[in-house]
C-alpha positions in Angstrom: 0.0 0.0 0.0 1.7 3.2 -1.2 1.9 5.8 1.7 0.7 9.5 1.4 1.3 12.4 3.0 -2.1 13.3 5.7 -0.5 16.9 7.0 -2.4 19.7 6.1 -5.3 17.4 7.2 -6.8 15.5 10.4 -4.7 12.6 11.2 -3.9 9.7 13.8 -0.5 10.7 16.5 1.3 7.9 18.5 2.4 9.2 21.6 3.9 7.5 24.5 3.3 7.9 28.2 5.5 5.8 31.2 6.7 3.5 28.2 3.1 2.7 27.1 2.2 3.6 23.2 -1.2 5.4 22.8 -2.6 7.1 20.0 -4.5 10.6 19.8 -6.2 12.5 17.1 -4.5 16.1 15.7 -5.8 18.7 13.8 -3.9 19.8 10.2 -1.9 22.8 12.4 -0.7 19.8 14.6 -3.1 21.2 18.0 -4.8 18.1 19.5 -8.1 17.5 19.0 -9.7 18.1 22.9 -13.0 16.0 22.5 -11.5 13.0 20.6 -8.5 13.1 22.9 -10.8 12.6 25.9 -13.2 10.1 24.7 -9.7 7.8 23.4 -8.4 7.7 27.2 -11.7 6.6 28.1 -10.6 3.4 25.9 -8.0 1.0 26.6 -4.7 1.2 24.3 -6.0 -1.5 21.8 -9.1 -0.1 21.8 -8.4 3.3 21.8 -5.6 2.5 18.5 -8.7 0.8 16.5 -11.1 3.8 17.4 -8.6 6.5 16.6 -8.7 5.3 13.2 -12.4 5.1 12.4 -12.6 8.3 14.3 -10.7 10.4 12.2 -12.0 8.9 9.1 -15.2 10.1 10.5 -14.1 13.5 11.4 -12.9 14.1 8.1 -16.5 13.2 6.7 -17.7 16.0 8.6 -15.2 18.7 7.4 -16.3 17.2 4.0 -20.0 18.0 4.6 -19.2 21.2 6.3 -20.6 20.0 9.1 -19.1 19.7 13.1 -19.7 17.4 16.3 -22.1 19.8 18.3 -24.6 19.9 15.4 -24.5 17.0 13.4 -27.8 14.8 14.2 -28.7 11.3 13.6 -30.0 11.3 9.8 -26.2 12.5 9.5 -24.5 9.7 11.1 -26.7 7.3 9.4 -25.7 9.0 6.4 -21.8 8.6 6.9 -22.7 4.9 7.8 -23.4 4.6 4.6 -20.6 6.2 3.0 -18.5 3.8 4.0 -20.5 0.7 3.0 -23.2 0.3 5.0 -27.2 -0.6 3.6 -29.3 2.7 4.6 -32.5 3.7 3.0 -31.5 7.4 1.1 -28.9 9.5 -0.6 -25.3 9.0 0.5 -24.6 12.3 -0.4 -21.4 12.9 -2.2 -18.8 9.6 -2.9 -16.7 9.2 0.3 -12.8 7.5 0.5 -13.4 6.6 -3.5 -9.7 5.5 -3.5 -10.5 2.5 -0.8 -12.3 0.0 -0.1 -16.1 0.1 1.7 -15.7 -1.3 5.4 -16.5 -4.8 5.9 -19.1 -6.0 8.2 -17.0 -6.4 10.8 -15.7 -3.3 10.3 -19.0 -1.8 10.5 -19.9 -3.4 13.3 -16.9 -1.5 15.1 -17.4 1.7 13.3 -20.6 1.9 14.5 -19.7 1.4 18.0 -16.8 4.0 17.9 -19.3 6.8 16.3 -21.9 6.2 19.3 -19.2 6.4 21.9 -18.3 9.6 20.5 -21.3 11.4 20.4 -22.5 9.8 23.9 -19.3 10.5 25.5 -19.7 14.1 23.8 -23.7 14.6 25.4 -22.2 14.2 28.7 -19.9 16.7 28.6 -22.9 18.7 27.5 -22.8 19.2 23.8 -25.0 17.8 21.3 -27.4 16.1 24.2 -30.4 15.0 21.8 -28.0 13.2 19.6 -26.6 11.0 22.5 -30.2 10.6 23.8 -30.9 9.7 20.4 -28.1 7.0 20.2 -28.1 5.5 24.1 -31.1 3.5 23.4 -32.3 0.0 24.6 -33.4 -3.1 23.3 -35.0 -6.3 24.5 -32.4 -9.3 24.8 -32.3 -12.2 22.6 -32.4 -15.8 23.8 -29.0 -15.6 22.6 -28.0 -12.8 24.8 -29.3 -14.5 27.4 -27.7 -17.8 27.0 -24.3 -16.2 26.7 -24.6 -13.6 29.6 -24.3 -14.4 33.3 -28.1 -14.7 34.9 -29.2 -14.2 31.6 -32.7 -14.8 32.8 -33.1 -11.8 35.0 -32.2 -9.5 32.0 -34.6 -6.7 31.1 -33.5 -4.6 28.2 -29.6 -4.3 26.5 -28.1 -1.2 24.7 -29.0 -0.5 21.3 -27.1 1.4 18.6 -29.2 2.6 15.9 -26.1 3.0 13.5 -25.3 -0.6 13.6 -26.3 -2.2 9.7 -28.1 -5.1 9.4 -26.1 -8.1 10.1 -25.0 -10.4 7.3 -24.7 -13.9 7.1 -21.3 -14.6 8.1 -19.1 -16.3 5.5 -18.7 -20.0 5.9 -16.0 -21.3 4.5 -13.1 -18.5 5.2 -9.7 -19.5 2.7 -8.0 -22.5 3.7 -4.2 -23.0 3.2 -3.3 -25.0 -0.4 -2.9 -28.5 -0.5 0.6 -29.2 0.6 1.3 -25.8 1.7 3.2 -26.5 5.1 5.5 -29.3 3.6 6.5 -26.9 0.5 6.8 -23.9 2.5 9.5 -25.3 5.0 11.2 -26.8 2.3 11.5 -23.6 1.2 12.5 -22.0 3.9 16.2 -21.7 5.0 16.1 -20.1 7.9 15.3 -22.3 11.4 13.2 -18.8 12.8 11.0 -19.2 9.6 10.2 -23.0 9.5 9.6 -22.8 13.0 6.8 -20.2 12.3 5.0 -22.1 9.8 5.2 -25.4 11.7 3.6 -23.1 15.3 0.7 -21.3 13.0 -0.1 -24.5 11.6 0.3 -26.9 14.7 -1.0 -24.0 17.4 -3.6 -22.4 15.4 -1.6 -19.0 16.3 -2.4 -15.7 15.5 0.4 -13.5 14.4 0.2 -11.2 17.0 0.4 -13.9 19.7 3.4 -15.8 18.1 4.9 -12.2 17.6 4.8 -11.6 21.1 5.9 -14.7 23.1 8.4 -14.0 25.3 11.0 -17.3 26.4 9.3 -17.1 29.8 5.9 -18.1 28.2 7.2 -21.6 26.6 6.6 -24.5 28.9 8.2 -27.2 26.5 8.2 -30.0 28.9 5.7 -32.5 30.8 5.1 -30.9 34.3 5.8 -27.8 34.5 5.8 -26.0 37.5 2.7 -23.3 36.4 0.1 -26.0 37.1 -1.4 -25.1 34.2 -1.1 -27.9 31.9 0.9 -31.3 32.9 1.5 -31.8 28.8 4.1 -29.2 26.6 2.1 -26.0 26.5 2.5 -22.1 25.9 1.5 -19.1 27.5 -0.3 -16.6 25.6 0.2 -13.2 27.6 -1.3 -9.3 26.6 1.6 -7.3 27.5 1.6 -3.5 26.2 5.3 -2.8 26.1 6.0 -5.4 23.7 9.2 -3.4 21.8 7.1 -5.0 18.0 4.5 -4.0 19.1 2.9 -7.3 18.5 -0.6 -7.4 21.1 -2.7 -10.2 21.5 -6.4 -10.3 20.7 -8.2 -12.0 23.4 -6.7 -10.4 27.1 -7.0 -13.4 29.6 -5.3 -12.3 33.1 -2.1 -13.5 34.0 0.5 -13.1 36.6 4.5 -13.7 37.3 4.9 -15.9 40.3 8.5 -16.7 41.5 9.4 -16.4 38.2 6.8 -18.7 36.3 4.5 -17.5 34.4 0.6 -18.2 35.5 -2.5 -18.0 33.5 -3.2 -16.1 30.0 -4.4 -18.5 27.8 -2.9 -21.8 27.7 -2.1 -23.7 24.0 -0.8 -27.0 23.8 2.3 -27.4 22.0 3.1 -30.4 19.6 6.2 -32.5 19.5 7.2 -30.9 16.1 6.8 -27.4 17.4 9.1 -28.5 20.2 11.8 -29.8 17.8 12.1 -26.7 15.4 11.7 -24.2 18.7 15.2 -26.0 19.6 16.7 -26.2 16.6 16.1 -21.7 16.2 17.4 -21.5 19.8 20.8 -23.4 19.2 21.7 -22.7 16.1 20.3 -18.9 15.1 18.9 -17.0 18.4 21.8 -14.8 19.4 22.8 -14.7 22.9 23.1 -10.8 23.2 19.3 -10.6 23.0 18.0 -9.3 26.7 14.7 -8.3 25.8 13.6 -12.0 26.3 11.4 -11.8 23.2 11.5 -15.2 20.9 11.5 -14.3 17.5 14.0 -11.9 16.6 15.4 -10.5 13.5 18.2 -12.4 11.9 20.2 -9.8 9.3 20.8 -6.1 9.1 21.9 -3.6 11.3 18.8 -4.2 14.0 20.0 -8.1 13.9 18.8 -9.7 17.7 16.0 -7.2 18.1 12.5 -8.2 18.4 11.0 -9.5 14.9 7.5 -7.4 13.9 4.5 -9.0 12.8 4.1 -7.2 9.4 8.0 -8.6 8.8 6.7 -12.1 9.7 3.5 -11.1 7.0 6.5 -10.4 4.6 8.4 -13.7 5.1 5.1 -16.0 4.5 3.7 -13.6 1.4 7.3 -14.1 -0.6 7.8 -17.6 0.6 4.1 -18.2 -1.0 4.9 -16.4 -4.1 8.4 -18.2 -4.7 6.8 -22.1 -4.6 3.9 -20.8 -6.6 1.6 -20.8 -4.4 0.5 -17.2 -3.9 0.4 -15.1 -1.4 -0.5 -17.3 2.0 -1.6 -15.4 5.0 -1.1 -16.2 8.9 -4.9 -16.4 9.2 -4.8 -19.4 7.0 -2.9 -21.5 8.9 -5.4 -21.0 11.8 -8.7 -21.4 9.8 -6.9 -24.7 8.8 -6.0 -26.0 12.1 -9.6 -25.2 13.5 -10.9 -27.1 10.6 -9.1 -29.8 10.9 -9.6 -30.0 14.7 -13.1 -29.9 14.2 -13.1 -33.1 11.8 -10.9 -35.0 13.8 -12.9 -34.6 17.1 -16.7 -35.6 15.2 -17.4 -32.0 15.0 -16.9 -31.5 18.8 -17.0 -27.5 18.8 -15.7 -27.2 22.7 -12.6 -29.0 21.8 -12.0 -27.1 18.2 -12.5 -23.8 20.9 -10.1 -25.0 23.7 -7.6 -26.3 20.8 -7.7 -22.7 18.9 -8.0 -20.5 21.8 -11.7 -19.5 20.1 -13.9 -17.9 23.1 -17.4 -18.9 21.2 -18.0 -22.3 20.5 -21.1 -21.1 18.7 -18.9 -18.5 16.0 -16.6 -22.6 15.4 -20.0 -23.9 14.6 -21.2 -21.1 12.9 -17.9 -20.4 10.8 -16.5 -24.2 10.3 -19.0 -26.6 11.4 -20.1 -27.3 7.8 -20.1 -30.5 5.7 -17.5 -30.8 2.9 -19.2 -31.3 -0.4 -16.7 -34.0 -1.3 -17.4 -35.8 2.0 -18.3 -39.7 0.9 -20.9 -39.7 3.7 -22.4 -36.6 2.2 -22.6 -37.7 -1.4 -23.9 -41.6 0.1 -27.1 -39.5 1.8 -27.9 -37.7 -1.6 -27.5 -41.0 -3.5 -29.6 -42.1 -1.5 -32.0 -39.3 -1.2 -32.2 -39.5 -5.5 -33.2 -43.1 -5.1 -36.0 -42.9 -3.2 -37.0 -39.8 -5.4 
């Protein structure tokens, strides 16, 4: 993606407090913007990251339409909610971010969230009070609500955002890895670092932000370990902000440093393969100056031994891909394989394709891979059948 210059303009700063990386929202003469400053340290860092984005895209919607936060009202937002892809009866009004993409649904989803924070946050502070009345409504639950929230049975109503689009159908079969990926791939591969990448995303289900940001501390290679956690090989997955990638991980399970061993986060199993390449990248490539504790690291160039970025790990698998001809593979592969293939191998038992992937709805496994292969013999023996008796 080609960058572009965004002075002179609205536009997303980093800024770091006690070592922690938070991100803000500037005006084009570099002055912060006071109400989105306030309402992104209401969020927490990840949070507040993803919101600064799909807040400023918003605010530059509004200098668009002429228009500012202590007027705008809700045939507005719905409006810019459709701008940027969402269904809404009406005009759009004049073609917004032509140059990209519309937002996906979950995109949407979080867009809509960020827009209602804003504007409620902004009615307490006094400004704009009928749009945030407007937005803070209620709804009545769903048996689904219910069912997935503590003494579900006692609830009444649940916030409702009018700006959320209709939900779609989510997609059922998300892009599997190619046939024979792995085994190409680490053939490939010369380096010990990158083979033992592939072989964790594909035998941990990993996401790229957890494998980024494992620490030594977190690998409990070995039967018994003292964490209590897991008696069988296992990793921790930890949420720590000062990672020096950058590299954060998605779902925040507590965890805690005692005597020295790691406790809690969420726990992964770890094969005997991933074992065997995680020894054969310590003793033969990781280099002994490292003291950030960090396990991947980069291997060449002048920041050689420093932490290794997710996007440079993105890098690694795209050209790998593109080199054995077979395009360009994504982390997120490798885990909508594993998940898959957990799910045939236990009879479609979604609580153990959850535990196994570190998935914290067994319903979105059922929902996303729980299907039927078309090429599955028991499949194609029911509608034999089924055209027989017809």
């Amino acid at each position: 993606m080609p960058l572009r210059l965004v002075l002179g303009q609205l536009r997303v700063q980093e800024v770091r407090h006690n070592g922690l990386l938070g991100h803000t929202i500037v005006r084009a003469d570099g002055s912060l913007h006071d109400l989105a400053d306030a309402y992104l340290r209401t969020c927490t860092a990840g949070t507040a990251r993803t919101y600064a984005y799909l807040l400023v895209d918003h605010l530059r919607w509004l200098e668009c339409e002429v228009l500012k936060p202590e007027s705008v009202g809700l045939r507005d937002l719905e409006r810019y909610m459709g701008a940027v892809g969402a269904e809404v009866p009406g005009p759009y009004g004049q073609p917004w971010r032509p140059d990209k993409r519309p937002y996906g649904p979950s995109s949407l989803l979080t867009a809509a969230a960020c827009v209602k924070g804003f504007y409620v946050f902004q009615g307490r502070q006094g400004i704009n009070e009928a749009l945030a009345k407007a937005l803070d409504g209620t709804r009545l639950p769903t048996k689904a609500d219910r069912r997935r929230s503590f003494l579900g049975h006692t609830l009444q109503a649940l916030p409702s955002n009018p700006l959320t689009p209709t939900k779609t159908v989510r997609r059922r079969h998300p892009k599997m890895l190619p046939e024979q990926a792995r085994p190409r791939l680490v053939e490939e591969l010369s380096s010990a670092r990158d083979r033992m990448v592939v072989t964790w995303l594909d035998d941990g289900g990993f996401r790229i932000g957890e494998l980024c940001g494992l620490h030594l501390t977190d690998l409990h290679l070995r039967d018994g370990a003292p964490c209590g956690d897991c008696v069988s090989p296992h990793v921790h997955i930890c949420h720590r902000e000062r990672n020096a990638n950058r590299a954060r991980v998605k779902v925040k399970d507590p965890w805690i440093v005692e005597s020295g061993v790691v406790r809690g986060g969420e726990v992964r199993r770890a094969s005997p393969t991933m074992i065997h390449t995680y020894f054969e990248y310590i003793t033969s490539e990781y280099p002994r100056s490292a003291r950030h504790g960090m396990l991947l690291v980069q291997l060449h160039g002048p920041r050689r031994g420093e932490p290794w970025a997710t996007a440079a790990a993105r890098g690694m698998l795209r050209r790998a891909g593109i080199r054995v001809e077979l395009g360009k593979i994504l982390p997120k592969e490798f885990r909508h394989s594993f998940t898959s293939a957990v799910l045939d191998a236990s009879d479609g038992n979604t609580m153990i394709a959850r535990e196994a992937g570190g998935w914290k709805s067994a319903a979105m496994v059922e929902e996303v891979y729980g299907h039927t292969d078309v090429h599955d013999p028991v499949l194609a023996a029911a509608l034999e059948r089924t055209w027989e008796e017809q």
